[in-house]
C-alpha positions as a Markdown table, in Angstrom:
| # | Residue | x | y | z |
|---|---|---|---|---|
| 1 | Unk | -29.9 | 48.5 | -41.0 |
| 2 | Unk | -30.5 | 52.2 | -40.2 |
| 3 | Unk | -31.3 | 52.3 | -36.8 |
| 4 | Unk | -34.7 | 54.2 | -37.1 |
| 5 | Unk | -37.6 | 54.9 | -34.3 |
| 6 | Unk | -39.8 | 56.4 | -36.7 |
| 7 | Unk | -43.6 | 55.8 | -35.3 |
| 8 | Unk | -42.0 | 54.9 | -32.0 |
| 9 | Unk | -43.1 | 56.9 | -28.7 |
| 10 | Unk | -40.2 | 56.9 | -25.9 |
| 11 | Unk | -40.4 | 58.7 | -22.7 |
| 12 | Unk | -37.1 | 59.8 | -21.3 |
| 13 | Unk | -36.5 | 60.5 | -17.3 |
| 14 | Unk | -34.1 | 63.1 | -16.0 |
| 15 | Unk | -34.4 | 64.5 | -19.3 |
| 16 | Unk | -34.2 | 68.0 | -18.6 |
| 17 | Unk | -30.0 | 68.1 | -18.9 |
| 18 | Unk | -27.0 | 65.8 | -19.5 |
| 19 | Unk | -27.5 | 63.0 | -20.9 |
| 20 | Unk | -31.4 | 62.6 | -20.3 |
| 21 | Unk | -31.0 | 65.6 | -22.8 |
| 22 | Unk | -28.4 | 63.8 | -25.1 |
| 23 | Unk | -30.8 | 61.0 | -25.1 |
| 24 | Unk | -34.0 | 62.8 | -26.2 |
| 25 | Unk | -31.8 | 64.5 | -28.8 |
| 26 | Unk | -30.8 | 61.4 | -30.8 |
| 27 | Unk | -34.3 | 59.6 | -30.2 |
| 28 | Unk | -36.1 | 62.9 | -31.8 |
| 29 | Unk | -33.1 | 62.8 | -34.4 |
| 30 | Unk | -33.8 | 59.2 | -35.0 |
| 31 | Unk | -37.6 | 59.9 | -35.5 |
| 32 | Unk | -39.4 | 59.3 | -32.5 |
| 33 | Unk | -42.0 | 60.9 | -30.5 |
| 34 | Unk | -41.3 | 62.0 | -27.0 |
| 35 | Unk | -42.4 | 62.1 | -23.4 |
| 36 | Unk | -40.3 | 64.4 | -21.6 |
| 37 | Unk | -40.3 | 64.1 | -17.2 |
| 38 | Unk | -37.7 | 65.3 | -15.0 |
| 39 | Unk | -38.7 | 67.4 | -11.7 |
| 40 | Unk | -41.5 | 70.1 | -11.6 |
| 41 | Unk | -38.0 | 72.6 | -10.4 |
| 42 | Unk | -36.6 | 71.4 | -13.9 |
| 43 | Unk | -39.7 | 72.2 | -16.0 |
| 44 | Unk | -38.3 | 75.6 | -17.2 |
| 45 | Unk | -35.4 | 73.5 | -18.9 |
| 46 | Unk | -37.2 | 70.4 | -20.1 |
| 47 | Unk | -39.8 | 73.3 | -21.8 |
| 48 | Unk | -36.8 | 74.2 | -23.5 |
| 49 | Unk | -35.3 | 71.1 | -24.9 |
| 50 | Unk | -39.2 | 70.8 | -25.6 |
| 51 | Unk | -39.3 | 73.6 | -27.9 |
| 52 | Unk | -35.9 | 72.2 | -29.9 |
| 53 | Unk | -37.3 | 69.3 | -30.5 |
| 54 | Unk | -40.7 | 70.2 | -31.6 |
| 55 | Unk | -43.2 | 68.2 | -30.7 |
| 56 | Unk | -42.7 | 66.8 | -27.2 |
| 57 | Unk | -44.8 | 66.3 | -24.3 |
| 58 | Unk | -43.7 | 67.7 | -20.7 |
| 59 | Unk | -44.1 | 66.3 | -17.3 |
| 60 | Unk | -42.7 | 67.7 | -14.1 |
| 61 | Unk | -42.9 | 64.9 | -11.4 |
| 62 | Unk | -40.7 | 63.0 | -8.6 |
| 63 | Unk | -40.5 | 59.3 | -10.0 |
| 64 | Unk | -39.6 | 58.1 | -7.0 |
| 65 | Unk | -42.9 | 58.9 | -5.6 |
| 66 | Unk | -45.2 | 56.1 | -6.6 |
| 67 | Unk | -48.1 | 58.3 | -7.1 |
| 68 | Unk | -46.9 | 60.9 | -9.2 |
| 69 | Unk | -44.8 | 57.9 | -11.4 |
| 70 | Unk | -49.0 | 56.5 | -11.6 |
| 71 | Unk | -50.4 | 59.7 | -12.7 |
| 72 | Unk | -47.7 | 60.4 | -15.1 |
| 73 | Unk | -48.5 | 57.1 | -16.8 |
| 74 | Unk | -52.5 | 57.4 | -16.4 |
| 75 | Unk | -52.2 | 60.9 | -18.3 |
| 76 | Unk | -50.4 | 58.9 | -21.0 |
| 77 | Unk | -53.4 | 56.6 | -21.2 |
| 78 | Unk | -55.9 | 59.7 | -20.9 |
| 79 | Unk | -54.3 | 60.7 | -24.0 |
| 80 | Unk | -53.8 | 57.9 | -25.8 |
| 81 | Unk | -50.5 | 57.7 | -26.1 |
| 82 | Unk | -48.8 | 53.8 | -26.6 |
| 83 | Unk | -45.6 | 54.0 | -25.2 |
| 84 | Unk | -42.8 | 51.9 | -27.0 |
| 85 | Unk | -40.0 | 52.8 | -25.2 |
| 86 | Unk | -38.6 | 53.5 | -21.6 |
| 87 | Unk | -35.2 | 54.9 | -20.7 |
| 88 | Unk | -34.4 | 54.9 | -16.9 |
| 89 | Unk | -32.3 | 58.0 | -16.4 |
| 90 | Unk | -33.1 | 60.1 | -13.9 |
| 91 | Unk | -31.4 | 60.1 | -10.8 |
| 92 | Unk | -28.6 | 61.6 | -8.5 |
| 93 | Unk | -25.2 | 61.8 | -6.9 |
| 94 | Unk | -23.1 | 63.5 | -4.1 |
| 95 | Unk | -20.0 | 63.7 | -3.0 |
| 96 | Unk | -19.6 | 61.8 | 0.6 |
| 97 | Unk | -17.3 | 59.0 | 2.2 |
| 98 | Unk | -19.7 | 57.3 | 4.2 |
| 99 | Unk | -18.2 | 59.1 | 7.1 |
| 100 | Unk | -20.3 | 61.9 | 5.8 |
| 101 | Unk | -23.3 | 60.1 | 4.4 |
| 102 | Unk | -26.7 | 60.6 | 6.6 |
| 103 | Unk | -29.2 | 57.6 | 6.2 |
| 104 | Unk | -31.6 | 60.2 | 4.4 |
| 105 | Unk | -29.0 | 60.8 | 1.9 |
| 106 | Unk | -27.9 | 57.0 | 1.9 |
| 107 | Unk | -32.0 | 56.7 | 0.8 |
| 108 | Unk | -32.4 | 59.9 | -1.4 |
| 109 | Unk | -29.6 | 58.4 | -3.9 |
| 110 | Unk | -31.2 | 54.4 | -3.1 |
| 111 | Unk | -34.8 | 56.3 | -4.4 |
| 112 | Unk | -33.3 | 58.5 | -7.0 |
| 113 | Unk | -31.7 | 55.9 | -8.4 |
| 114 | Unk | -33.2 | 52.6 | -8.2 |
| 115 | Unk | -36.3 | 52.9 | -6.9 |
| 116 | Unk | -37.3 | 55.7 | -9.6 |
| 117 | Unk | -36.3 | 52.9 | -12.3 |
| 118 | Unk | -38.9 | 49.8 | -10.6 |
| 119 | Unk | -41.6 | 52.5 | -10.3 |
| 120 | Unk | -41.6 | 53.4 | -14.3 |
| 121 | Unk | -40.6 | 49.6 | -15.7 |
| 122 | Unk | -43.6 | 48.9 | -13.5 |
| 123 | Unk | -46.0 | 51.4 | -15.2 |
| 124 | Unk | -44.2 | 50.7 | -18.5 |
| 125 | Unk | -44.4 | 47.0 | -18.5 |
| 126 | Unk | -48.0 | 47.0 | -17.6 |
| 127 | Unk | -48.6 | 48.9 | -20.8 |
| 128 | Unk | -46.1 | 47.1 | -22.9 |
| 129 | Unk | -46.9 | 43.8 | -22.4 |
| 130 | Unk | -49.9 | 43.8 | -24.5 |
| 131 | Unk | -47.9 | 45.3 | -27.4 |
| 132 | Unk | -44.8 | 42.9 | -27.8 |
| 133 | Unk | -41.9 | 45.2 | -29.6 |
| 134 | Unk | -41.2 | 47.3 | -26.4 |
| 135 | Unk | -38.1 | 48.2 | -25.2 |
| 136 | Unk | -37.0 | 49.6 | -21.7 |
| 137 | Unk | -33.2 | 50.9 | -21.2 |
| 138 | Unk | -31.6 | 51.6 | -17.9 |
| 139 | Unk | -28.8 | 54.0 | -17.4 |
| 140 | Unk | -26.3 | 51.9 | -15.6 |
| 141 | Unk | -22.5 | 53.2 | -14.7 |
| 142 | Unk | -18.8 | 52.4 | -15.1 |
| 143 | Unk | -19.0 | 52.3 | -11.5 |
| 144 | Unk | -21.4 | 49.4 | -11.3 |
| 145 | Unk | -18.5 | 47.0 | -12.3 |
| 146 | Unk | -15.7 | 47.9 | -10.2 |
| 147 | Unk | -16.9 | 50.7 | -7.5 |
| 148 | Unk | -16.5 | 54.4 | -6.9 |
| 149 | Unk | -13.7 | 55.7 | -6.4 |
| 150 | Unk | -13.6 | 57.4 | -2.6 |
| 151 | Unk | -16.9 | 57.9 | -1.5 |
| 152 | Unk | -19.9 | 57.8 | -3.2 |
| 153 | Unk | -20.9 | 54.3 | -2.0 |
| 154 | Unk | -24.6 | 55.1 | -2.0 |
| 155 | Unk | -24.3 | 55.9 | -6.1 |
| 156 | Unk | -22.1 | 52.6 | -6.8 |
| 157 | Unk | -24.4 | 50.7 | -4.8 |
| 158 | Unk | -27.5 | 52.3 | -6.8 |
| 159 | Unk | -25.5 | 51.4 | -10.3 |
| 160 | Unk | -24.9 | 47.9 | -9.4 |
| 161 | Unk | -28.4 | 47.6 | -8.4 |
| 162 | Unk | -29.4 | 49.2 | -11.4 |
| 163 | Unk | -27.4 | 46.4 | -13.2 |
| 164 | Unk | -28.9 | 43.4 | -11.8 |
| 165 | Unk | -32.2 | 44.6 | -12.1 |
| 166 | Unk | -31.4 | 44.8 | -15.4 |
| 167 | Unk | -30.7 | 41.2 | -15.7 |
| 168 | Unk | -33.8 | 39.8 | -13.7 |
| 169 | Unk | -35.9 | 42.3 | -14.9 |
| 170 | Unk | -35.1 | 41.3 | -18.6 |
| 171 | Unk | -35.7 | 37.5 | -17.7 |
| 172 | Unk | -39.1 | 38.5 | -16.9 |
| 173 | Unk | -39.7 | 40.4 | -19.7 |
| 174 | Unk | -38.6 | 38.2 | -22.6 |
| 175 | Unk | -41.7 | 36.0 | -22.6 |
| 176 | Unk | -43.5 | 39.2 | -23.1 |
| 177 | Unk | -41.7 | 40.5 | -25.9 |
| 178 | Unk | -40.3 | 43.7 | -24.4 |
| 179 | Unk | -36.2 | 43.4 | -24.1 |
| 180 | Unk | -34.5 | 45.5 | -20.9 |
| 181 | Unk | -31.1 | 46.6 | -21.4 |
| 182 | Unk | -28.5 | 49.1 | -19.6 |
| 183 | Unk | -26.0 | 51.1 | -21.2 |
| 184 | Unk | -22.9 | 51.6 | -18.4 |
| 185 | Unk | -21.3 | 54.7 | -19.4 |
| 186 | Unk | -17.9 | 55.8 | -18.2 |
| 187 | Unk | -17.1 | 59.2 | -17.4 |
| 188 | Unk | -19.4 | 61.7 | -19.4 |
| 189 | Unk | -18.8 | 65.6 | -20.4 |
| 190 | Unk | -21.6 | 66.8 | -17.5 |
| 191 | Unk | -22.8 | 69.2 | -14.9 |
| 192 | Unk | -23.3 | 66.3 | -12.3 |
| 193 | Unk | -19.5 | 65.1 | -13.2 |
| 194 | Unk | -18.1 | 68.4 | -12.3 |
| 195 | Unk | -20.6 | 69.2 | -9.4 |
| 196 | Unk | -19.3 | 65.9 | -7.7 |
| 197 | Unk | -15.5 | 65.5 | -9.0 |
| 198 | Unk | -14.9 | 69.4 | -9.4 |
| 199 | Unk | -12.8 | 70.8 | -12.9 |
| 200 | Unk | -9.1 | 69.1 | -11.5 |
| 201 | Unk | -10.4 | 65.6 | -10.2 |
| 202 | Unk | -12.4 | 65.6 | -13.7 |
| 203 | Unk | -8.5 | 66.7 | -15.6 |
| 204 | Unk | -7.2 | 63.6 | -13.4 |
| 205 | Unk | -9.9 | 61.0 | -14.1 |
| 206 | Unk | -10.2 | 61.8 | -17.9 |
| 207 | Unk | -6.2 | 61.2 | -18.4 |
| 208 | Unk | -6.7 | 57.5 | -17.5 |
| 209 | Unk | -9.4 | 57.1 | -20.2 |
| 210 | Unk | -7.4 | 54.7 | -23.0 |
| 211 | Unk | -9.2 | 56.9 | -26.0 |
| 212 | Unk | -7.9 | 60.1 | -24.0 |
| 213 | Unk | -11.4 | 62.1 | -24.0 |
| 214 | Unk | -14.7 | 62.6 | -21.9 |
| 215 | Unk | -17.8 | 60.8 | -23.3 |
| 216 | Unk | -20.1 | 63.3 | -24.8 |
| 217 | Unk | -24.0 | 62.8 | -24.3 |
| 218 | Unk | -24.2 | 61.9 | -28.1 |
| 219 | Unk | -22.0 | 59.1 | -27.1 |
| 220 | Unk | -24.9 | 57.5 | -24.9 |
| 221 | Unk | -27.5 | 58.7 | -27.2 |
| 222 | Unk | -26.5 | 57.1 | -29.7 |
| 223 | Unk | -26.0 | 53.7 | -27.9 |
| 224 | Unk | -29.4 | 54.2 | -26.9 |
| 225 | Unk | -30.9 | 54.4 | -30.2 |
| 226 | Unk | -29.0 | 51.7 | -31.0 |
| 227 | Unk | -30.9 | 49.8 | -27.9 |
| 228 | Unk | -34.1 | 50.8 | -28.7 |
| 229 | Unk | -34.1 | 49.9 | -32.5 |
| 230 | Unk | -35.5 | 46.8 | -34.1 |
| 231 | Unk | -32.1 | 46.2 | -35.3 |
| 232 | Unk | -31.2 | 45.0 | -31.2 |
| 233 | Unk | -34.7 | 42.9 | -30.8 |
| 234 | Unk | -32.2 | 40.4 | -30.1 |
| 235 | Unk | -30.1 | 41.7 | -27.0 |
| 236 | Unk | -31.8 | 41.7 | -23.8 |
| 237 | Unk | -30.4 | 41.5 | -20.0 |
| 238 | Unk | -27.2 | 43.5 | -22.0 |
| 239 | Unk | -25.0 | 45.8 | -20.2 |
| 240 | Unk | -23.4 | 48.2 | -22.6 |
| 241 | Unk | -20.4 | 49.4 | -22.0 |
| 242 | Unk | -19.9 | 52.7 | -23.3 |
| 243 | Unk | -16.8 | 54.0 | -21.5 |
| 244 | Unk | -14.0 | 54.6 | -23.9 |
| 245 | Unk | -11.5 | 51.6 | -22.5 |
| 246 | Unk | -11.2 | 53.1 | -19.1 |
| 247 | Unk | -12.9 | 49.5 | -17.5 |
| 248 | Unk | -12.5 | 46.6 | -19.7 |
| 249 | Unk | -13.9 | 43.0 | -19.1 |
């Protein structure tokens, strides 16, 4: 077992930071090719991780726009790329009680979310399923299993959505030889976990984490490499728990 994606192409969402970044990271580490899309305002940094990695390809779109999701995947055909692998990461979060939450932002985090995901798997398994082997990850959350902690109901709702799509989608997907996992991480060194839980609430949350740290995004990329190699043809409808004890079950 080696865990390899050598002659694999994967295209990564919200790639352009966090762990969209740590993702692409250990995929080009692990040998494959990748498609790289976050939003156009993000293109400077996704350019960046570009050049790091050495051969990438770029897109700047809003995949919860069905449209651009369509043309992002059409290019991909006009170019003749096979895609082999999806990871579901792009999305969003704020800090509101729903005292505070507008219905457009209750929507913006639904979209950013969950509806971004059922757009690409859409495109992805129309592609896929007449070349068995493919794989499509989601990124699910800690908070899928037992809630967000004060507030943030529209992201907990998003995650547990994110988890039983998961499930269905992967029932559908088995007969056509392409598995769908999630990996659930727990609380992760990032710039969204800080924007929304600020440097003391983060100091707080990480000292009930039983292993006593902060994921890092090599954590969840390399639970992701492990999803998307041949070695886990087996798993499918799986939602990895990568949280370091801090939910157990």
């Amino acid at each position: 077992m080696n865990f390899r994606l050598n002659g694999k192409t994967a295209l990564v969402t919200g790639a352009a930071r966090g762990i969209g970044a740590g993702i692409a990271t250990a995929f080009h580490a692990a040998g494959a090719k990748l498609v790289l899309v976050d939003l156009a305002s993000s293109r400077a940094q996704l350019e960046a991780l570009a050049d790091t990695l050495g051969d990438a390809t770029v897109f700047g779109a809003d995949l919860t726009v069905e449209h651009e999701v369509k043309e992002v995947f059409a290019a991909l055909d006009r170019a003749g790329v096979a895609l082999d692998i999806l990871v579901n990461n792009a999305g969003a979060a704020r800090a509101e009680t729903i005292f505070d939450m507008s219905l457009d932002s209750w929507n913006g985090i639904l979209a950013a979310n969950l509806t971004s995901a059922f757009l690409c798997s859409r495109s992805a398994m129309e592609r896929m399923r007449h070349r068995p082997g493919g794989r499509i990850i989601q990124l699910g959350s800690v908070v899928g299993h037992q809630g967000a902690l004060k507030g943030h109901l529209h992201y907990g709702v998003s995650k547990s959505g994110i988890h039983g799509f998961t499930r269905t989608l992967a029932r559908t997907a088995a007969p056509l030889g392409i598995t769908v996992n999630a990996i659930a991480p727990g609380l992760v060194e990032t710039d969204m976990l800080f924007s929304t839980h600020g440097a003391e609430g983060v100091k707080v949350l990480e000292a009930q984490v039983p292993l006593g740290r902060l994921a890092s995004v090599a954590d969840i990329g390399a639970a992701a490499v492990y999803l998307a190699s041949d070695e886990a043809s087996y798993l499918t409808g799986v939602i990895l728990d990568v949280n370091g004890g801090l939910y157990l079950r």
